[in-house]
C-alpha positions as CSV (number, residue, x, y, z in Angstrom):
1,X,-34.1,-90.9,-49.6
2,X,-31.5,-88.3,-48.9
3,X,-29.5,-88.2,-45.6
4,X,-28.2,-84.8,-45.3
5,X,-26.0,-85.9,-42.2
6,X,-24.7,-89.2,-43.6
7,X,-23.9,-87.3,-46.8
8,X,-21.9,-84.3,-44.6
9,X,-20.0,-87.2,-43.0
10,X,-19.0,-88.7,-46.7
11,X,-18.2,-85.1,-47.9
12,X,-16.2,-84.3,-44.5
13,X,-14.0,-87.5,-44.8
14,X,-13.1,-86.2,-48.2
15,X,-11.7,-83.0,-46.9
16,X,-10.1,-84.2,-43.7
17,X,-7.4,-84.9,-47.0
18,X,-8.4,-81.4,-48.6
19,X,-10.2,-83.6,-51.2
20,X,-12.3,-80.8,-52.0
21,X,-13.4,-81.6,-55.7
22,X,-14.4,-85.1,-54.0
23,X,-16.5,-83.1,-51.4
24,X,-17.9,-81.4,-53.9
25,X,-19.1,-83.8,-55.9
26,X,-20.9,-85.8,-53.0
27,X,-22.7,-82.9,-51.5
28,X,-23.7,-81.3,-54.9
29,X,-25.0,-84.9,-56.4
30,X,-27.5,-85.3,-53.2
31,X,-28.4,-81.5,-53.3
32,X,-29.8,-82.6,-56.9
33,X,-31.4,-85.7,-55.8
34,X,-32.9,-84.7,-52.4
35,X,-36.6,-83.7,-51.3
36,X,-36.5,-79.9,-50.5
37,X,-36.1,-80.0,-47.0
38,X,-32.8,-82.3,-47.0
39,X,-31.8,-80.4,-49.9
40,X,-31.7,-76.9,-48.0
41,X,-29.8,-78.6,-45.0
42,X,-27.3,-79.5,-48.0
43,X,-26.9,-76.3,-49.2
44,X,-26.1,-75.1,-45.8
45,X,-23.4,-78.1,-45.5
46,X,-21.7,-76.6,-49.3
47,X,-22.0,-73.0,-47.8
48,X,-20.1,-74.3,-45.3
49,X,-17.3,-75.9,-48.2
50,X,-17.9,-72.7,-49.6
51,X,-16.3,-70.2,-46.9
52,X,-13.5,-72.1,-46.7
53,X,-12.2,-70.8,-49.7
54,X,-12.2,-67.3,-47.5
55,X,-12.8,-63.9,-49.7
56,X,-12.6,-65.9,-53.1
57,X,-15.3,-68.5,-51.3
58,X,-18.1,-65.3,-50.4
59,X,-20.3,-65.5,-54.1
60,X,-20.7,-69.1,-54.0
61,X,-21.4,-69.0,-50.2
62,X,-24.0,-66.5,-50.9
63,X,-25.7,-68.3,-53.8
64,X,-26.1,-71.9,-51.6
65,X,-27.7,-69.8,-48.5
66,X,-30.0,-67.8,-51.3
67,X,-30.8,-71.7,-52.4
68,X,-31.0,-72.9,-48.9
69,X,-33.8,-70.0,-48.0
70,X,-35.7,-70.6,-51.5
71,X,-36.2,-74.8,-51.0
72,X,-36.8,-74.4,-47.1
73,X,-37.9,-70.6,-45.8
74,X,-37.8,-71.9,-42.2
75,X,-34.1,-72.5,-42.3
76,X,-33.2,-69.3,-42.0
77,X,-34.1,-70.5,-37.7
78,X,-31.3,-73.0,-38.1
79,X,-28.2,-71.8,-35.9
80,X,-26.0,-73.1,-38.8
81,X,-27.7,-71.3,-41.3
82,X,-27.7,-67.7,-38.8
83,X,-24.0,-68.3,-38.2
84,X,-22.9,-68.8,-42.2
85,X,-25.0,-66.0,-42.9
86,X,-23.0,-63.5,-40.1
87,X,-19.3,-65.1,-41.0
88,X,-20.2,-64.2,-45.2
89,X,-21.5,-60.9,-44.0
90,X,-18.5,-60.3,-41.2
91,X,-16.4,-61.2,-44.7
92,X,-17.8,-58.2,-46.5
93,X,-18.3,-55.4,-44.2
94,X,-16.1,-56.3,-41.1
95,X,-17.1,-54.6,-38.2
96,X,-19.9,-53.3,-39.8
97,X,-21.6,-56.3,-40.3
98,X,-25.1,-57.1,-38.8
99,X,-24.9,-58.5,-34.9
100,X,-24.5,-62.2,-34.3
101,X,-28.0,-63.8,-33.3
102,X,-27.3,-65.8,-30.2
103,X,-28.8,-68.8,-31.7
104,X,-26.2,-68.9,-33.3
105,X,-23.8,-70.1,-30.5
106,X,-26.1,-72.4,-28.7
107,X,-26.3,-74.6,-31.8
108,X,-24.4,-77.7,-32.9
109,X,-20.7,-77.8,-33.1
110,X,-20.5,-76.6,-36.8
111,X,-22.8,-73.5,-36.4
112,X,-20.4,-72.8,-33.1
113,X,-17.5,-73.1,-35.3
114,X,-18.8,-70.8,-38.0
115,X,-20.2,-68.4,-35.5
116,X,-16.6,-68.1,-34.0
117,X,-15.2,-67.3,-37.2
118,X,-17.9,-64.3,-37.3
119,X,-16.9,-63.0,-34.6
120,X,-13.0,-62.7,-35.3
121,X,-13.9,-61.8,-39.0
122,X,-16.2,-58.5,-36.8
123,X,-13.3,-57.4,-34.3
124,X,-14.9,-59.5,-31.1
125,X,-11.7,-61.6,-30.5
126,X,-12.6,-61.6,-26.7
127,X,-16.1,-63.0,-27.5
128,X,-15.2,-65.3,-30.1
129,X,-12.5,-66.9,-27.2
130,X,-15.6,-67.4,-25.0
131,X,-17.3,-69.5,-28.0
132,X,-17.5,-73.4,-26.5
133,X,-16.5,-75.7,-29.0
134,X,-13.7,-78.1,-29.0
135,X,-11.4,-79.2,-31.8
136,X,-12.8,-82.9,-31.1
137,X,-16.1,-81.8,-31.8
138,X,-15.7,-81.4,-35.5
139,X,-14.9,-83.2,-38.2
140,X,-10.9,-83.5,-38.9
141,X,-10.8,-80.7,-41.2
142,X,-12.2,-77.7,-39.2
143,X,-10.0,-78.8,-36.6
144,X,-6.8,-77.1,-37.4
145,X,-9.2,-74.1,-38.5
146,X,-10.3,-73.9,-35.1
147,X,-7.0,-73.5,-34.0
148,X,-6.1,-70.9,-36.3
149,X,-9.6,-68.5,-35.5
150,X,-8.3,-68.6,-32.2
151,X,-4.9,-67.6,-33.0
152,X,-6.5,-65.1,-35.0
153,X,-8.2,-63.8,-32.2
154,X,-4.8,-64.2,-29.8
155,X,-3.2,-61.8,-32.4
156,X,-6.1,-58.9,-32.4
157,X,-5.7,-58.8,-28.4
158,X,-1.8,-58.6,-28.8
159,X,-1.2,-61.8,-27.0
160,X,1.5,-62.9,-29.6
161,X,3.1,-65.8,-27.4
162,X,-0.3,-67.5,-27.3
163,X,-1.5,-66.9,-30.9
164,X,2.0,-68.8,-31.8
165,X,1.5,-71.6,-29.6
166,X,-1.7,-72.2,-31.1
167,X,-0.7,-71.6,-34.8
168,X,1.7,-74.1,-34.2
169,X,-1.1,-76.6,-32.7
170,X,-2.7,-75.9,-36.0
171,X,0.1,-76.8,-38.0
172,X,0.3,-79.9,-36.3
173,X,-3.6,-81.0,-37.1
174,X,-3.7,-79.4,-40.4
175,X,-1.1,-81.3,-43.2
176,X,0.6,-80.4,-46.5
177,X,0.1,-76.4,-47.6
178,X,-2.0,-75.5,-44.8
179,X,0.4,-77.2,-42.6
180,X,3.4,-74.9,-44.0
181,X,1.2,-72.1,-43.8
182,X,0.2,-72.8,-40.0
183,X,4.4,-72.3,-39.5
184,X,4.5,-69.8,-41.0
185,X,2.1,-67.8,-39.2
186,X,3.8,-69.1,-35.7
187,X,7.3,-67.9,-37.3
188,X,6.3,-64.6,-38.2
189,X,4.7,-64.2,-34.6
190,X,8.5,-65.2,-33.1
191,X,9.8,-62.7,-35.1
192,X,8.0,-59.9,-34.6
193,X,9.2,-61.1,-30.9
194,X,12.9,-60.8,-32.2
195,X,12.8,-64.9,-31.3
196,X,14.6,-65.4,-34.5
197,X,15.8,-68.9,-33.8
198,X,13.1,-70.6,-33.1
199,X,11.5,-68.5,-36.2
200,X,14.4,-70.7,-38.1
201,X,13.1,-73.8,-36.4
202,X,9.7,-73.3,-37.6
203,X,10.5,-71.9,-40.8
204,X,12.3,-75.4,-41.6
205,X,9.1,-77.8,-40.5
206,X,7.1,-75.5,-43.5
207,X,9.7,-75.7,-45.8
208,X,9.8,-79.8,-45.7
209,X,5.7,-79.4,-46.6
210,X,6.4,-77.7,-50.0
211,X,6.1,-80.2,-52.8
212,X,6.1,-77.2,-56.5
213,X,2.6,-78.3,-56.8
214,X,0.9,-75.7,-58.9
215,X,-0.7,-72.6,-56.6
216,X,2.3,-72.8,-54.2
217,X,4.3,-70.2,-55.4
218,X,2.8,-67.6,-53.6
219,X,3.0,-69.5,-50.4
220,X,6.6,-70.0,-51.6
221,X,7.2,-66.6,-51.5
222,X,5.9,-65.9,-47.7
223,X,8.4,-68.6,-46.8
224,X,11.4,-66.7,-48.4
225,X,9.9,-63.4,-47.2
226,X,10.1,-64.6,-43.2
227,X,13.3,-66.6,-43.7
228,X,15.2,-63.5,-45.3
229,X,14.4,-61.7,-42.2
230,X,16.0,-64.8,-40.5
231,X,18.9,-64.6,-41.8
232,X,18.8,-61.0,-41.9
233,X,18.8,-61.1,-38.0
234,X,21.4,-63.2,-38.5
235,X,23.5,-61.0,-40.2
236,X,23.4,-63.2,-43.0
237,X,23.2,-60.7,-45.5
238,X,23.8,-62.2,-48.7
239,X,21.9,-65.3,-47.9
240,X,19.0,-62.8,-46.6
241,X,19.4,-60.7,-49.9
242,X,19.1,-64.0,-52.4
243,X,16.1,-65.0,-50.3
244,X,13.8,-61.4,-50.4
245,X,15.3,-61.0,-54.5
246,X,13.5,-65.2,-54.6
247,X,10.6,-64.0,-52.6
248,X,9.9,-60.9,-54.8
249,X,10.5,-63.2,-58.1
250,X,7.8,-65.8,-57.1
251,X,5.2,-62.5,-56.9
252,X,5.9,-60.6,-59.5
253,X,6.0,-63.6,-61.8
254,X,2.1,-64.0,-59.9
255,X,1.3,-60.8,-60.8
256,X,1.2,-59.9,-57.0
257,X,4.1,-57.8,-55.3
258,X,4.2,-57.1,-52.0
259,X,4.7,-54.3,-49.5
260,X,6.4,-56.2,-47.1
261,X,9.3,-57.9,-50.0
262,X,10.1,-54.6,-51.3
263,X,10.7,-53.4,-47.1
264,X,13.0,-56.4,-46.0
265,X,14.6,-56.0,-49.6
266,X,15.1,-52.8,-48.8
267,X,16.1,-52.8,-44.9
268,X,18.8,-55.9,-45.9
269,X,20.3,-53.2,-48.7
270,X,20.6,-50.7,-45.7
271,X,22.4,-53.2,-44.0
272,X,25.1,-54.0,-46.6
273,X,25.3,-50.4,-47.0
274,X,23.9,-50.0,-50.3
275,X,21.9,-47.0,-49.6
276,X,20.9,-45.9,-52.6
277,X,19.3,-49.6,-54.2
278,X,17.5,-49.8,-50.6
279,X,15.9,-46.1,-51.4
280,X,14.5,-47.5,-54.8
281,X,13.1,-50.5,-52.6
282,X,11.7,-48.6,-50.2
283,X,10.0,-46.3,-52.9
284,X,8.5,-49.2,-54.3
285,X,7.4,-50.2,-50.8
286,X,5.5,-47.3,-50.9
287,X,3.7,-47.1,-53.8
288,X,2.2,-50.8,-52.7
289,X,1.7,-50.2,-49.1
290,X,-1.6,-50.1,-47.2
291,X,-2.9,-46.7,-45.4
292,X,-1.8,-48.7,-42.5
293,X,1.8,-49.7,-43.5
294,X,2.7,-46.5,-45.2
295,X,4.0,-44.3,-42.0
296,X,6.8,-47.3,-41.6
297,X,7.8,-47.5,-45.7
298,X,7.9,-43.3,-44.8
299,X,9.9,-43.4,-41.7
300,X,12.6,-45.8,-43.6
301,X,12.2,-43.9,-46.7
302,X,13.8,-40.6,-44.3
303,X,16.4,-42.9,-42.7
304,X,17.3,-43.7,-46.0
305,X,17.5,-39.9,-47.0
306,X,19.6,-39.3,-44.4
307,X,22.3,-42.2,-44.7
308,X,22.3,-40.6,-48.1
309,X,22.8,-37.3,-46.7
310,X,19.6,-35.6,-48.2
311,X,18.3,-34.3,-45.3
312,X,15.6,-32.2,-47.1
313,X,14.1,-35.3,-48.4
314,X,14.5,-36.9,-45.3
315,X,12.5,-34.2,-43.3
316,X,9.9,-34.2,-46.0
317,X,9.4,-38.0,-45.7
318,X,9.3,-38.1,-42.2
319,X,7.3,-34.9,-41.6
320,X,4.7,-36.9,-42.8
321,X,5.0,-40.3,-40.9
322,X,4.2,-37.7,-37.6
323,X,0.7,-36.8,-39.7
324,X,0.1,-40.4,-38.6
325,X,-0.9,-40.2,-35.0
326,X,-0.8,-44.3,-34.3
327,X,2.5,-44.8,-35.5
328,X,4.1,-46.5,-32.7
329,X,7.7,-45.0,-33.2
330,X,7.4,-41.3,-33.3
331,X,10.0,-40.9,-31.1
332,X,12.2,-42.1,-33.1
333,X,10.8,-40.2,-36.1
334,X,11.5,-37.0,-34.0
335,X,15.1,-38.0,-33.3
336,X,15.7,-38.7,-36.5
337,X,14.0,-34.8,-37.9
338,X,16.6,-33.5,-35.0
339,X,19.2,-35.0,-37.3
340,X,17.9,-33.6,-40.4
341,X,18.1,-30.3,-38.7
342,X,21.1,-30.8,-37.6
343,X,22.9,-31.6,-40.4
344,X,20.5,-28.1,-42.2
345,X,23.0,-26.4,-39.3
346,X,19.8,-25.4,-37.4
347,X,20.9,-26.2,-34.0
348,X,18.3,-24.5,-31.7
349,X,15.2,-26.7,-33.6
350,X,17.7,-29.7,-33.4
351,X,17.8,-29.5,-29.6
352,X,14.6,-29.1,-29.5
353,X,13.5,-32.1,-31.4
354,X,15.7,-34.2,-29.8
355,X,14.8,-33.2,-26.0
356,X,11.4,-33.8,-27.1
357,X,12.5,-37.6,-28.3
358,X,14.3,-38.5,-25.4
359,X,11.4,-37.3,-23.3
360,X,8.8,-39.1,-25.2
361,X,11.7,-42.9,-25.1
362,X,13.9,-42.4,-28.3
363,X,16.9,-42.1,-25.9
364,X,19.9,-43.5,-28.0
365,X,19.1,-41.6,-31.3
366,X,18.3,-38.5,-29.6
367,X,21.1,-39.2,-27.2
368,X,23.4,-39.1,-30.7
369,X,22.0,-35.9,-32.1
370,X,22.2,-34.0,-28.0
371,X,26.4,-35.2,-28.4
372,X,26.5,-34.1,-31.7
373,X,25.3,-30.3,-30.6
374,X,27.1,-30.9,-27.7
375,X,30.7,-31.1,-29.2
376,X,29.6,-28.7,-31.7
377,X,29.4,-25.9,-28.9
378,X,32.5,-27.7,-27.2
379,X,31.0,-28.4,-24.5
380,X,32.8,-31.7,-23.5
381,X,31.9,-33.5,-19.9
382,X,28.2,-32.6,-22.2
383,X,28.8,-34.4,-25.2
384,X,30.4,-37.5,-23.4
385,X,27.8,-38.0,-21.1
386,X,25.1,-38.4,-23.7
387,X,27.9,-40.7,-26.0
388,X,28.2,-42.4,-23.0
389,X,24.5,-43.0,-22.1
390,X,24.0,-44.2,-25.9
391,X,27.2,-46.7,-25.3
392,X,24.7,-48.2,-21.9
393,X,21.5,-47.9,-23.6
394,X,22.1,-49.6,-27.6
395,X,22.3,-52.7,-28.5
396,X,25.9,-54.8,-28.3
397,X,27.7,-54.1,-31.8
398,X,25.0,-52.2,-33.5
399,X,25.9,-49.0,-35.8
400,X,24.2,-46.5,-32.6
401,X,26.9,-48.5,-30.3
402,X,29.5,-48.6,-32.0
403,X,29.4,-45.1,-32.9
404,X,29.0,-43.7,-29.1
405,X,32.0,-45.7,-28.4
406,X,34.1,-43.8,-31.0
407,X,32.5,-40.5,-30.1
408,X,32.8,-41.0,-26.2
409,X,36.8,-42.1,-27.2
410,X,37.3,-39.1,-29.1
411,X,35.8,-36.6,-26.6
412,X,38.3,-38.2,-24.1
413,X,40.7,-37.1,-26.4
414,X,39.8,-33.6,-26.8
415,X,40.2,-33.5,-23.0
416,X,43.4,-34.9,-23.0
417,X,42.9,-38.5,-22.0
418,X,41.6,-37.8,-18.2
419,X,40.4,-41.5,-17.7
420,X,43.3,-43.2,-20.6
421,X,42.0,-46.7,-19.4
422,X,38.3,-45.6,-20.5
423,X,39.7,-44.0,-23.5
424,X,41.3,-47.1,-24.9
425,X,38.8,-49.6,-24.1
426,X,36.6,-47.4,-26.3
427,X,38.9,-47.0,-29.0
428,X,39.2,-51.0,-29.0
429,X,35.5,-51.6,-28.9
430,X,34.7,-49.3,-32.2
431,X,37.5,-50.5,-34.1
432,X,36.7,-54.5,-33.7
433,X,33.4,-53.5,-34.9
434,X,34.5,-50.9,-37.7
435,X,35.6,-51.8,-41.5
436,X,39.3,-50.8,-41.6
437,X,38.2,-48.5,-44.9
438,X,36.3,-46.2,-42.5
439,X,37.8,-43.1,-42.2
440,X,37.5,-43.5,-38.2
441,X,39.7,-46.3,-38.1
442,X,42.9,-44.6,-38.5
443,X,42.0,-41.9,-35.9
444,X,40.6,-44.6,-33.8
445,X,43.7,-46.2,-33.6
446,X,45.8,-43.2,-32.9
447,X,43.4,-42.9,-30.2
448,X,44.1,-46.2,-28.5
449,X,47.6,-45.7,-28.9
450,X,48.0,-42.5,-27.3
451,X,45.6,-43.8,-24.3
452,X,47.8,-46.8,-24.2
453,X,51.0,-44.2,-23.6
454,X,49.1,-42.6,-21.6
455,X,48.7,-45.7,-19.5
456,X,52.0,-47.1,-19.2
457,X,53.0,-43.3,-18.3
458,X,51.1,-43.3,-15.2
459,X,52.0,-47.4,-14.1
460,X,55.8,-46.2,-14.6
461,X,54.9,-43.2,-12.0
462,X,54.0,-46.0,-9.7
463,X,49.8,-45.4,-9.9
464,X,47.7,-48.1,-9.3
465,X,44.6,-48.3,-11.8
466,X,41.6,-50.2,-10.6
């Protein structure tokens, strides 16, 4: 006779080495041989196989419950059987999907597992946390899947520093592919935290896992995809640029292109200042994003516009990102439709937009545009306090710092070099970070120079500068 648990344990010891055609075979030779009540405990056991294989797993899951229920109507009482049926349905329809029994979670450790995976599949990260079941509890290959449902659930409560700690325990209990996946995931967490190094770190454990068997390519292509934004962060930019183009080859030649290729393609062409390839990225990024992603391939789409100088375009792109009331940088998006104003010569609705992005956080890009208007009406100790508050407020060397260092050193100019010691050292602070082709960098210089004169001036007159 049939042992449904001794033939689980055969078909688990196969997968603990993601034998699944092994698996396969053992479970689906004693479903043919077994009484019917062994056989629907079976079923439920290749159900089980079954979701693994995620979305593309949901038919065949469906069919071996349907069997399960037809050689044994009482199984549908089996907490196993309950929790496969609400992690198939939690597949399809999300959060619509019918409530959990609570059978479900007082069963054994497989049914826990499974009703865990339910529950993050329905939005109910904080109840599927609250789940008991251990990784020792089940067999070796659930137990990096564990880890990675509860990552999962880390994620949807925003606790990003957990959910990479434990996508990295997964990656340690899972091996080969999943393993390089498993990094992955933890890498792209660091990132998103700007922890780019030890997104690097990780990024170099997945890469060792990669063997060009066939069905990695896509997986391939995630790897180049986070480790071009490495090396973008790194200012890498050629290294980041043949990376994304490597990432976006794998893809297309899978017949599956990506959002989130073409919009580090395109954010590493902004970079090198190639403006006008990154627009034709970010287009593309566009036509392939998600309602979701579309307000950012928008808001970069307008930034683009207006490094181009097409401020029209730029208004009209970013006019719509504010149509999307949960996109998180709106301040930003205002600031930047004060510079398309701006640049239209419509002061009044530039000020207006920009006070309103510096109230709402956006204070070094609205601090840039309030300068701007600032100088325009000549009205100086103005325009060099909001240069100077974007100098304080931006990041070391970026383009926003750099350039309130040369406008705060040319204000200081217009008044005649009052402070010539402040003057200079923000002359000599844009030019180490400007290319000497920039048309700033002569009038930079002159600048430094004529604060230096300044200088010396005032020492030979016996003043003392602190």
């Amino acid at each position: 006779m049939i042992d449904p648990e001794l033939t689980w344990q055969q078909a688990a010891d196969a997968l603990a080495s993601e034998d699944f055609d092994s698996a396969y075979a053992i479970l689906e030779g004693a479903e043919r041989e077994a009484a019917r009540p062994q056989r629907a405990r079976i079923l439920l056991y290749l159900a089980s196989v079954d979701s693994l294989y995620g979305d593309d797993g949901v038919t065949d899951a469906q069919t071996a419950l349907r069997d399960a229920r037809t050689a044994d109507s009482g199984i549908r009482h089996d907490p196993l059987y309950m929790a496969l049926m609400a992690e198939i349905d939690g597949r399809v329809r999300g959060p619509d999907a019918a409530p959990l029994p609570d059978a479900a979670l007082s069963g054994p450790p497989l049914a826990r597992y499974h009703a865990l995976a339910a529950l993050a599949l329905t939005h109910q990260p904080e109840r599927a946390l609250d789940v008991e079941v251990s990784a020792a509890e089940l067999p070796a290959h659930l137990r990096w899947r564990l880890r990675s449902w509860q990552a999962d659930c880390e994620e949807q409560l925003g606790r990003a520093e957990q959910a990479a700690h434990l996508y990295a325990e997964a990656a340690h209990a899972a091996t080969g592919m999943n393993r390089a996946i498993m990094f992955q995931d933890a890498a792209a967490l660091h990132l998103q935290a700007g922890q780019h190094e030890q997104a690097g770190t990780l990024l170099g454990r997945a890469r060792l896992e990669y063997r060009g068997a066939e069905g990695e390519a896509l997986h391939l292509a995630g790897w180049h995809h986070l480790d071009a934004q490495v090396k973008l962060a790194r200012g890498d930019l050629q290294a980041a640029l043949t990376g994304i183009s490597e990432a976006s080859r794998l893809e297309r030649a899978n017949g599956d292109p990506s959002y989130g290729v073409e919009l580090v393609w395109g954010q590493t062409l902004t970079q090198s200042n190639r403006h006008e390839e990154a627009l034709a990225h970010f287009t593309e990024a566009l036509r392939l994003a998600s309602a979701e992603d579309r307000p950012y391939a928008l808001h970069e789409l307008g930034v683009t516009y207006l490094d181009l100088d097409r401020p029209l375009e730029a208004m009209e792109a970013l006019q719509q990102v504010l149509a999307h009331d949960e996109y998180p940088y709106a301040p930003e998006v205002l600031a930047d439709l004060a510079e398309c104003e701006y640049r239209l010569g419509r002061l009044a609705e530039a000020e207006a937009n920009a006070q309103q992005a510096y109230a709402q956080g956006a204070t070094v890009p609205a601090s840039i545009v309030l300068g701007n208007i600032a100088m325009d009406y000549y009205h100086l100790p103005d325009a060099l306090e909001h240069y100077e508050r974007v100098v304080r407020e931006a990041a070391p060397g970026s383009r926003d710092w750099t350039l309130g260092h040369q406008m705060a050193a040319d204000v200081m100019a217009q008044q005649g070099f009052p402070d010539p010691a402040a003057a200079y050292a923000h002359a000599q602070q844009a030019l180490e970070h400007l290319d000497p082709s920039d048309e700033w960098h002569t009038t930079l210089r002159e600048h430094a120079q004529k604060a230096e004169e300044r200088l010396q001036d005032q020492q030979g007159r016996g003043r003392t500068l602190n």
